[in-house]
C-alpha positions in Angstrom: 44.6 -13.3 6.9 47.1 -13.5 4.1 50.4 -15.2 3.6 53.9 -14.0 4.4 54.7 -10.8 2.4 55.0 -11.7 -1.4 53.7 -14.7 -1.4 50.1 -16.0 -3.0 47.9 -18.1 -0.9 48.3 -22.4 -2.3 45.3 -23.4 -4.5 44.3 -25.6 -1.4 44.4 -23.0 0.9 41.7 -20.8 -1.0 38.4 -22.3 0.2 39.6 -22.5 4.2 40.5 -18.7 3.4 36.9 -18.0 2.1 35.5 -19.9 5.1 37.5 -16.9 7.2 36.4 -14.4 5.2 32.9 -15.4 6.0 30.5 -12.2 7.2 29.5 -11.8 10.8 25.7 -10.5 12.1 26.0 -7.5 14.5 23.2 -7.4 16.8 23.1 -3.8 16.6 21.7 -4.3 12.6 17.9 -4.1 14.5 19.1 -0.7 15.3 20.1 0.5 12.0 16.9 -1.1 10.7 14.9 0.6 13.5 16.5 4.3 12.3 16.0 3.8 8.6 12.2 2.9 9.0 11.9 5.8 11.2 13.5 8.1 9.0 11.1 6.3 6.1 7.9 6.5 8.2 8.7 10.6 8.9 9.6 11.1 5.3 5.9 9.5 4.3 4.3 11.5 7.1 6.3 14.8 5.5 4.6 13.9 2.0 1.0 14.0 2.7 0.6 15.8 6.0 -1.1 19.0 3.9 -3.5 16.2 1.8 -6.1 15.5 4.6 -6.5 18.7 5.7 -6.0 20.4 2.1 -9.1 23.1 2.3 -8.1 24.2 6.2 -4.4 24.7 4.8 -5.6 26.6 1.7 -7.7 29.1 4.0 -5.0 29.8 7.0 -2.7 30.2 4.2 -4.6 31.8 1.6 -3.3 29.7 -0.9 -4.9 27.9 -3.9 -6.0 24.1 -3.7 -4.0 23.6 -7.1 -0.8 24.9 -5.0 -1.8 22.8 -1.7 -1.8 19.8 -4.6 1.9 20.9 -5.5 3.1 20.2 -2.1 2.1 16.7 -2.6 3.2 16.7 -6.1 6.7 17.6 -5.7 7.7 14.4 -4.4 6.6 12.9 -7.7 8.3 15.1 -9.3 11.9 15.4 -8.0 11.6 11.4 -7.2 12.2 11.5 -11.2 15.9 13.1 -11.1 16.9 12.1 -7.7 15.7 8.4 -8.0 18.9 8.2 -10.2 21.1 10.3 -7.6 20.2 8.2 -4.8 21.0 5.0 -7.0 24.6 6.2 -7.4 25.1 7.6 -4.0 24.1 4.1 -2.4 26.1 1.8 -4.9 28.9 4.4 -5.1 29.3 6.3 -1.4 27.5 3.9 0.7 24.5 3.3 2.8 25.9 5.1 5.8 26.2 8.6 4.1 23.1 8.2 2.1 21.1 7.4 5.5 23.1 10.9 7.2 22.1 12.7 3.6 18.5 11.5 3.5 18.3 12.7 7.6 19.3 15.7 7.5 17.2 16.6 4.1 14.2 15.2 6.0 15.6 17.7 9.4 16.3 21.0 6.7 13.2 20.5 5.1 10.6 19.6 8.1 12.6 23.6 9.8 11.5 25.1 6.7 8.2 23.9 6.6 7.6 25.1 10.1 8.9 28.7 9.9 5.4 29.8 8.1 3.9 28.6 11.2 6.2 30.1 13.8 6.9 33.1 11.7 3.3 34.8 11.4 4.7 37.3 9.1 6.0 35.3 6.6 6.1 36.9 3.5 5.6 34.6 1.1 4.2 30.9 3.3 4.0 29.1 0.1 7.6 29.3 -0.9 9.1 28.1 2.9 5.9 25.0 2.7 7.4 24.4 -1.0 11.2 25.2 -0.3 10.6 22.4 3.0 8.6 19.8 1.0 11.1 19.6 -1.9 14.3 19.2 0.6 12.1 16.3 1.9 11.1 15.0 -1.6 14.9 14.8 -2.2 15.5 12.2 0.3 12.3 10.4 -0.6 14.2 8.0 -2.8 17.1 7.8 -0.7 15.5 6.1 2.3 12.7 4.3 -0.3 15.8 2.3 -2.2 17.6 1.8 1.3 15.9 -1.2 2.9 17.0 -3.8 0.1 20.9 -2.1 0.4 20.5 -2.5 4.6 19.5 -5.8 3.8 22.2 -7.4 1.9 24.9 -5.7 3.7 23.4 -5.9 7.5 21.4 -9.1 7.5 22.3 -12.7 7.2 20.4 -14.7 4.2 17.5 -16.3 6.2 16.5 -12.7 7.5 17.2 -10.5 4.7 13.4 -10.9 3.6 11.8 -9.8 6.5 14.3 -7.2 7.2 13.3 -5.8 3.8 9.7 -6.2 4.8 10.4 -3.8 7.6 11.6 -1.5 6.1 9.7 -1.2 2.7 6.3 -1.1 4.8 7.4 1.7 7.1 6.8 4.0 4.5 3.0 3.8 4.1 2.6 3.8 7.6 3.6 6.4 7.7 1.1 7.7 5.6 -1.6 5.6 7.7 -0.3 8.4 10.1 -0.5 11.2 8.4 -4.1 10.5 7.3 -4.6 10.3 11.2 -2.7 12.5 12.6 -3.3 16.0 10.3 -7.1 15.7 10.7 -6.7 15.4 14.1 -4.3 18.0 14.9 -5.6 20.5 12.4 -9.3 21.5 13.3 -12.0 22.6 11.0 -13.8 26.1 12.1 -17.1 24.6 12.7 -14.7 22.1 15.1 -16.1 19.3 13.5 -13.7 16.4 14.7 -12.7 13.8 11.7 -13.5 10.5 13.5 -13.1 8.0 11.1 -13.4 5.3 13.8 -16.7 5.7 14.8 -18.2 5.4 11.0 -19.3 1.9 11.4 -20.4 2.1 7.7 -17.1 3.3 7.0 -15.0 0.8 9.2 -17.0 -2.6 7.5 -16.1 -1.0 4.0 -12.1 -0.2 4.7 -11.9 -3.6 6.4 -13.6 -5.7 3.8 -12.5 -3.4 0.7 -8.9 -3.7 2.2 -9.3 -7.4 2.8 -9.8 -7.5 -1.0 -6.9 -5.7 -1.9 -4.7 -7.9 0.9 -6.1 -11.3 -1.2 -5.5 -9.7 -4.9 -2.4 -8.9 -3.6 -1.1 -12.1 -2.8 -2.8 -13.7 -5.8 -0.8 -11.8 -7.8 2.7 -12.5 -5.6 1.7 -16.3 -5.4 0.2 -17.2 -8.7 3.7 -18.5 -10.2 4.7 -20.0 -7.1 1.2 -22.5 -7.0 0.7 -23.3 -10.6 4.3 -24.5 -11.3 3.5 -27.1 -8.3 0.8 -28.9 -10.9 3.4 -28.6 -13.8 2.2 -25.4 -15.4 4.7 -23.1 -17.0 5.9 -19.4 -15.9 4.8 -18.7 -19.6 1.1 -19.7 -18.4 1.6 -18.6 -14.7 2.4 -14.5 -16.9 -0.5 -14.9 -18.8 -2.7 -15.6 -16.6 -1.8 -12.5 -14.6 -1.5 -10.2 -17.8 -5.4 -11.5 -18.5 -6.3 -10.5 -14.8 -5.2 -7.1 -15.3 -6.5 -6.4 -18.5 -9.8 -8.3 -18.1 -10.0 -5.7 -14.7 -9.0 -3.0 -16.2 -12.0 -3.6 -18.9 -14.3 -3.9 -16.2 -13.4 -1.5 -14.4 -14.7 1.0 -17.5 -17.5 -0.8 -17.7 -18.2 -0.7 -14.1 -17.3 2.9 -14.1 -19.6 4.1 -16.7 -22.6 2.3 -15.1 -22.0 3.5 -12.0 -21.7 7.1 -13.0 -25.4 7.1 -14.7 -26.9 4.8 -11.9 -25.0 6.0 -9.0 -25.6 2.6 -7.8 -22.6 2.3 -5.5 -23.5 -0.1 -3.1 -25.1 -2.3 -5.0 -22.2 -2.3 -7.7 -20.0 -3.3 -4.8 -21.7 -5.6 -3.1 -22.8 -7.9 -6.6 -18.8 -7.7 -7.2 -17.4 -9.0 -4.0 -20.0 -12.3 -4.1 -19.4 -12.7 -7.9 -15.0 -12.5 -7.2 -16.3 -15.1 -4.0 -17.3 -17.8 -6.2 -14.7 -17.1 -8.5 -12.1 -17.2 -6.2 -13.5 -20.6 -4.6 -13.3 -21.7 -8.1 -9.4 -21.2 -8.3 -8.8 -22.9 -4.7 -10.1 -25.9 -6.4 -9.3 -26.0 -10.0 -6.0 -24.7 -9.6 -5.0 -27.8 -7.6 -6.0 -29.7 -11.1 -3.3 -30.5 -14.0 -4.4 -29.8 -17.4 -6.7 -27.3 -16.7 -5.4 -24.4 -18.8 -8.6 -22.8 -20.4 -10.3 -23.3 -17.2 -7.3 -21.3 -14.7 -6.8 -18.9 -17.7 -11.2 -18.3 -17.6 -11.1 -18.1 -13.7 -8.2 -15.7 -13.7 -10.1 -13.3 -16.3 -13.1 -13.6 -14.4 -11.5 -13.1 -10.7 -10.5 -9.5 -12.6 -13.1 -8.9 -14.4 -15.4 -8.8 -11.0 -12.5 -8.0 -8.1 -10.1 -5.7 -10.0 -13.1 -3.6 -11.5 -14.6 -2.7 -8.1 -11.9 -1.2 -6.7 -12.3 2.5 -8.2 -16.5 2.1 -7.4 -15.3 1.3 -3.6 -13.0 4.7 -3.4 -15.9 6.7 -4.4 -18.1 4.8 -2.1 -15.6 5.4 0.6 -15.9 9.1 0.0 -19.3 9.3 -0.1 -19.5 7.3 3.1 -17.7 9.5 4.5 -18.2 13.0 3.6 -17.3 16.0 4.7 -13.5 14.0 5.3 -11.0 15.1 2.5 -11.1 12.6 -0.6 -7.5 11.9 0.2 -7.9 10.7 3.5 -10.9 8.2 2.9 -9.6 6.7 -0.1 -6.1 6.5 0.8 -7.0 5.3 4.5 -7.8 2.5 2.7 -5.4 1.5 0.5 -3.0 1.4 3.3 -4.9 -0.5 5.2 -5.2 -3.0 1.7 -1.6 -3.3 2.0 -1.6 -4.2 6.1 -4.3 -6.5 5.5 -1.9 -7.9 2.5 1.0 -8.6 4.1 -0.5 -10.2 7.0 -2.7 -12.3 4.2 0.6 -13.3 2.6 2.6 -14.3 5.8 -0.1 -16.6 6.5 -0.8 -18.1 3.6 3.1 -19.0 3.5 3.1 -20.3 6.7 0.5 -22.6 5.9 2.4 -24.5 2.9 3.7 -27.9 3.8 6.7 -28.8 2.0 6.4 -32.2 -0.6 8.6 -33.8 -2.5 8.8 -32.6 -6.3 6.4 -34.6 -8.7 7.9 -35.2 -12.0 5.4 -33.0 -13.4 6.5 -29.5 -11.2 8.0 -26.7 -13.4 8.9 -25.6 -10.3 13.0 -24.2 -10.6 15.7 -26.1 -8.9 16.6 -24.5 -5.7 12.9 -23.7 -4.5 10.9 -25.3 -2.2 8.1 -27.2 -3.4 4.9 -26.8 -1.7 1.5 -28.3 -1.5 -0.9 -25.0 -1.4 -4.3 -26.3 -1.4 -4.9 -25.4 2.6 -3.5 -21.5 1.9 -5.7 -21.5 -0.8 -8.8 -22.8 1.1 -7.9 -20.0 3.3 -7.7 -17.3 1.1 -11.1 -18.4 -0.6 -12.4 -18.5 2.7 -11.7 -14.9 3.8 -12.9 -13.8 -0.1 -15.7 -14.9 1.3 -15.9 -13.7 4.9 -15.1 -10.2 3.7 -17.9 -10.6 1.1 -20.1 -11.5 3.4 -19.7 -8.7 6.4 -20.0 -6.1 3.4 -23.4 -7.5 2.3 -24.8 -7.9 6.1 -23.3 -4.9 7.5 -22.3 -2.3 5.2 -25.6 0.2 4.5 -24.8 4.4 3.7 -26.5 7.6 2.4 -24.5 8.8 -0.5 -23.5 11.8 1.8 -21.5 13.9 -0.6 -24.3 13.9 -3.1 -26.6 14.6 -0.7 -25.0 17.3 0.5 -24.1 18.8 -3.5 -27.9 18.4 -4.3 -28.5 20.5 -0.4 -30.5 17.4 1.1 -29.5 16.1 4.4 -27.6 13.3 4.6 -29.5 12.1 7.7 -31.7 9.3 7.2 -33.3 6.7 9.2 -31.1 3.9 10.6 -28.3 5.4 8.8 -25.5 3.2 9.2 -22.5 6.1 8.7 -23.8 8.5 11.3 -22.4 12.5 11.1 -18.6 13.4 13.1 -20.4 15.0 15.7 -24.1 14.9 16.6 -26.1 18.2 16.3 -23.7 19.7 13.1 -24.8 20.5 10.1 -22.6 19.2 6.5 -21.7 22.1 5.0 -24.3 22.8 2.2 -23.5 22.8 -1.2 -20.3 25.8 -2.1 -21.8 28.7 -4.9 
């Protein structure tokens, strides 16, 4: 590629030599991305396989819950001092050996996990289950910075977004799987199955509830990208985001506080999602208007005011749904399946853009595409609404956990969230 020995390439030679120089796509980067998702999908499986199962664990064990919560815990913990490792070992030694390292911490530390298990006479169960989940909280940040590294290096420019995708969502799936798997695999002793699936009361919340979070999500990715289209500023586009957060974050207290004197749960959820409906329709439409600033700025407090404030009412209400499954599992179930819903929401609102030629009034930066958003956002106030109205037609429950506190039965008539298995008691309220 260069010259003859000692001599410099000519000025006019330097951009035919740059053209050479120019990277080449290996098709054998789909594998590389295929093992780093794996090995992100085991090490989220590795962090909360204990959660879902936390009181069987604490029992075969004999452990306290507050050291089953450390197992989960140390991988916030040591994310703190290795997050800064695994920045210098990817920018300094390279993704290959930090992909090797983070494998064989996930191999060490699922072995050492598994001798308490294999080894019935282990001393002392909690150190090997701590020893094992800190090895694997060690790689945690290795294989979590990875996928934007893989991407640059391994992918050419019109892929490097969806390989990044890829990889980045591996990780709470596998969590999706843990939350299925350990209740599954790990029985209660009254063999009460955890069967998720067949709580229809519990399947319209998770779907609508993570419908929700899939169309806050991509308000919250998008909002720049369709107000600089009618000539408003990033300056507005931030402040209308920083007053949907706080305005949420207010009424989520409120909310909060109500709800914890009424113990109205369903209806608290169900007056949110209609009120965040109209509200949302109310952005499709206005936000497709110039000069509208006090208007988009009063839609966007509203929109969290009523969505964002539901959210922690709809965990609970997922809990109580469906008791006797571990709090972790039924909230968190959910949550991952906010972000599925979101990404998929996201891809097809994109995909739904038409591109326009720039008005003199976009703010839009040189170098993006600018595109006409009123059918994605027709969409998205459109499924606002579907989900809105599937949880006020189908979703009806017994608050089963306080039933079961206060020693009533949970079973009711027409009960929409039926018991695991038909012909068990819940477990009655613990002295």
């Amino acid at each position: 590629m260069a010259g003859p020995t000692g001599e410099r390439p000519a000025a006019a030679e330097i951009p035919a030599l740059d053209a050479l120089r120019g990277y080449r796509a290996y098709g054998r980067r789909w594998v590389f991305l295929l093992v780093l998702s794996l090995l992100s999908c085991s090490n989220a499986m590795l962090w909360l396989s204990f959660a879902p199962v936390a009181d069987t664990i604490a029992q075969h064990f004999r452990l306290s819950t507050e050291q089953i919560n450390w197992l989960s815990l140390v991988y916030l913990v040591a994310s703190i001092p290795s997050g800064l490792v695994a920045i210098w070992v990817l920018d300094s030694v390279g993704l290959r050996w930090a992909t090797i390292l983070c494998a064989w911490l996930n191999f060490a530390g699922s072995a050492l996990r598994a001798l308490p298990y294999v080894a019935a006479e282990a001393p002392d169960p909690f150190a090997f289950l701590m020893g094992g989940q800190s090895l694997c909280a060690l790689a945690q940040t290795l294989v979590i910075f990875s996928p934007a590294k893989l991407a640059a290096l391994w992918f050419p420019e019109h892929q490097r977004a969806t390989a990044n995708m890829i990889g980045t969502m591996s990780n709470p799936l596998g969590i999706l799987v843990a939350n299925l798997l350990s209740p599954a695999l790990v029985k209660e002793e009254q063999d009460i199955p955890i069967m998720l699936a067949r709580n229809r009361a519990y399947v319209v919340l998770a779907v609508s509830f993570g419908g929700g979070i899939g169309v806050f999500s991509s308000f919250s990715a998008l909002l720049e990208q369709i107000l600089c289209v009618k000539g408003y500023s990033n300056e507005f586009a931030g402040l209308c985001g920083a007053l949907f957060i706080v305005f949420g974050i207010l009424g989520a207290l409120a909310l909060g506080l109500y709800v914890d004197r009424t113990k109205r749960f369903t209806e608290a959820v169900k007056v949110g999602f209609c009120l965040t409906s109209v509200v949302c329709v109310a952005f499709a439409l206005v936000s497709q208007l110039r000069g509208q600033m006090l208007a988009l700025a009063a839609i966007c407090s509203l929109l969290g005011l009523f969505g964002f404030s539901v959210a922690p009412v709809a965990t609970e209400l997922a809990v109580e749904c469906s008791f006797p499954v571990g709090e972790g599992a039924a909230a968190g179930l959910v949550f991952v399946l906010g972000q599925a819903e979101g990404m998929l929401i996201m891809l097809l609102l994109t995909a739904l853009t038409v591109r326009r030629a720039e008005p003199s009034f976009s703010t839009c930066q040189r170098g993006l595409d600018i595109l006409d958003w009123r059918v994605s956002l027709l969409l998205m106030a459109g499924l606002c609404t579907l989900f809105s109205l599937c949880l006020v037609l189908f979703f009806d429950t017994p608050y089963r956990r306080l039933q079961a506190e206060a020693g009533t039965s949970p079973s009711t008539p027409g009960d929409g969230c039926r018991a695991a298995v038909d012909h068990t008691p819940l477990p009655a309220e613990r002295p």
